[in-house]
C-alpha positions, 0 to 999 in steps of 0.5 A: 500500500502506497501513501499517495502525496497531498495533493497541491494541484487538486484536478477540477470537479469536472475532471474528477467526476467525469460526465455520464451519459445519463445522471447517477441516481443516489439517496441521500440517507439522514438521520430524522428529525422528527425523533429525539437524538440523545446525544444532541444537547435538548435531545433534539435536531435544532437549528444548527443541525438544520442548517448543516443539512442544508449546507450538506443538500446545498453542495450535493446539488452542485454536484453534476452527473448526479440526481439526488433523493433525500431520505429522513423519515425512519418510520417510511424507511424500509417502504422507502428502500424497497420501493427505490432500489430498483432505480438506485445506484447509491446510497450516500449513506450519511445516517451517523445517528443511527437508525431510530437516532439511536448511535448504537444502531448506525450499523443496522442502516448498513445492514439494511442496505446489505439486505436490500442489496442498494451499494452505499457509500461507507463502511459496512455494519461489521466495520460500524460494529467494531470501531463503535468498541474503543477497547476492541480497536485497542486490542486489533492496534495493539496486535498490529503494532500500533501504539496504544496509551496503557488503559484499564476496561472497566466493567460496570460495576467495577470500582477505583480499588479494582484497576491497576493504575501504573501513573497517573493523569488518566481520562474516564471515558465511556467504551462505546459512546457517540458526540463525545457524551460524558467526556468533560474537564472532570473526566480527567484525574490526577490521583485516586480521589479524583479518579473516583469523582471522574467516574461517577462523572461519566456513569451519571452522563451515560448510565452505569451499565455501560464500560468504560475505559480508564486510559492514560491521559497523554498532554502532546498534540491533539491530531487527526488523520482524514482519509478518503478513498480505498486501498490502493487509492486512498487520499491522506488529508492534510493532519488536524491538530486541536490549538488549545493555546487560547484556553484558559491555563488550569482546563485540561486540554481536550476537545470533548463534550464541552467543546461539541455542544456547550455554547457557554463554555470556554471550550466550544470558544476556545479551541481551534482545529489547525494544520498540524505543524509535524516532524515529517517521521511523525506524520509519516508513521501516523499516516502509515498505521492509520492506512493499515487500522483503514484496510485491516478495520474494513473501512470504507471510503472516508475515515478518521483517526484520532491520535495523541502525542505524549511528552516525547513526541511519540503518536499513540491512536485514540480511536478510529472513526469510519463514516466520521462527521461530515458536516461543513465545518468538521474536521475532515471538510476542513481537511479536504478544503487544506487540500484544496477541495471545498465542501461539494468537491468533498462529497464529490470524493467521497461518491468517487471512492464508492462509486469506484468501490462498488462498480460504478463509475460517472465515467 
């Protein structure tokens, strides 16, 4: 597998979707809006998540040699699909709720698509299911020989006096989880007092019946590697790094709940994702695990991966993120726009991987 270069001369959106004789149908597949969505602050789709889906629709409709159906209601789904799918060549499946809003249930939409047969963008619901497991991605990075932060799985029902804590900060965060849920400033713990209230923390955010992982808390740069394309043909975007410079000295630094959802918090005001700065071997080995973790995790199309440096500079993986957030301003649009495509380019890559993926082509 071959790193390809960061593209400095991207080719025109013409160039890269070609023309067809005839446009591609695809639906766009949402999360809906009429349910509740636990992870969004209220529960609820607000403003802000009505403007990035208009953002979203307001790009994809740029795109030529496409035609665009916008699926959202989860209640008509399955009539949807099964009415539709002769007639489809994709689905551009940008459900990152879940079926039903439901995170956990992100995997059920791609096994949906399975069962009805309809190619979709993105990874399958083996791939969904498994990098959903922060401990199971550990154990398969671990294997591989990419670094990890020493980390303790905490079962419910486990307390303080029952980890082995070589040192010590750590950060409590749920095992599976979506949005950042439960990942605060008090997450993190410098001592075993704090450690207790770190965990009490998170169980009251997301229930006590779900694990956790206490795992060492590393103070280097915050990163983020963006992939788009498949083996073999893969675009590594430009590396994101979280610029806590402007935050308050005595706040920990990490982008977590606070930061995704909390208006009046120093965090969501404070942070900024900038080009990371790098030694080349540094870059080079993050982009190099992070292309193995997209082939051996069964990624598909776009992905994203999450790295921390420790006081020596050394990368270790936090978590890997197929089908990341894809909405105007995150991280991997930012990226892409680094690179020299802006937000309708963006989707026009992504539909370019699975178009090429799947066997067809707007050639």
């Amino acid at each position: 597998m071959t790193v390809p270069p960061i593209v400095s001369n991207p080719p025109a959106l013409a160039d890269l979707l070609g023309s067809a004789p005839a446009p591609l149908t695809v639906a766009v597949l949402l999360g809906d809006p009429r349910r509740a969505d636990p992870v969004k602050l209220g529960g609820v789709f607000d403003e802000d998540d009505f403007f990035t889906i208009d953002e979203a629709k307001r790009a994809l409709n740029k795109l030529p040699g496409y035609r665009f159906l916008y699926l959202d209601d989860h209640d008509t789904l399955f009539d949807d699909l099964r009415r539709l799918s002769p007639d489809l060549d994709l689905v551009l499946n940008l459900c990152d709720e879940g079926f039903d809003n439901r995170a956990r249930w992100e995997l059920h939409v791609a096994a949906l698509l399975d069962v009805f047969g309809i190619p979709y963008s993105g990874a399958g619901p083996t791939c969904l299911g498994a990098c959903y497991d922060k401990s199971l991605v550990r154990g398969i990075a671990r294997e591989m020989g990419v670094p990890v932060p020493v980390a303790c799985f905490m079962e419910p029902g486990q307390h303080v006096v029952d980890l082995d804590i070589a040192a010590y900060p750590v950060i409590v965060k749920p095992n599976a989880g979506d949005s950042s849920v439960g990942i605060t400033q008090k997450s993190i713990a410098y001592n075993p007092d704090e450690l207790t209230h770190a965990i009490a923390s998170v169980r009251a955010a997301v229930g006590d019946q779900v694990p956790l992982l206490v795992e060492t808390f590393l103070r280097g740069k915050d990163l983020t590697v963006g992939i788009i394309g498949n083996p073999g043909n893969a675009l590594v975007l430009p590396i994101t790094e979280e610029d806590y410079s402007a935050l308050p000295a005595h706040l920990p630094r990490l982008c977590g709940y606070e930061a995704k959802w909390l208006a009046d918090s120093p965090y969501m005001h404070a942070i900024e994702s900038v080009r990371a700065d790098l030694p080349v071997a540094t870059a080079d080995a993050m982009t190099r695990h992070s292309l193995r973790l997209f082939e051996r995790l069964g990624c598909r199309d776009y992905a994203r991966f999450d790295w921390r440096l420790d006081a020596a500079g050394r990368p270790y993986l936090l978590e890997a993120n197929p089908n990341p957030g894809w909405c105007w301003d995150g991280h991997l649009a930012k990226q892409a726009a680094w690179a020299g495509y802006d937000y309708t380019a963006f989707f026009g890559l992504i539909l370019a991987a699975a178009m090429k993926r799947v066997g067809t082509a707007s050639t």
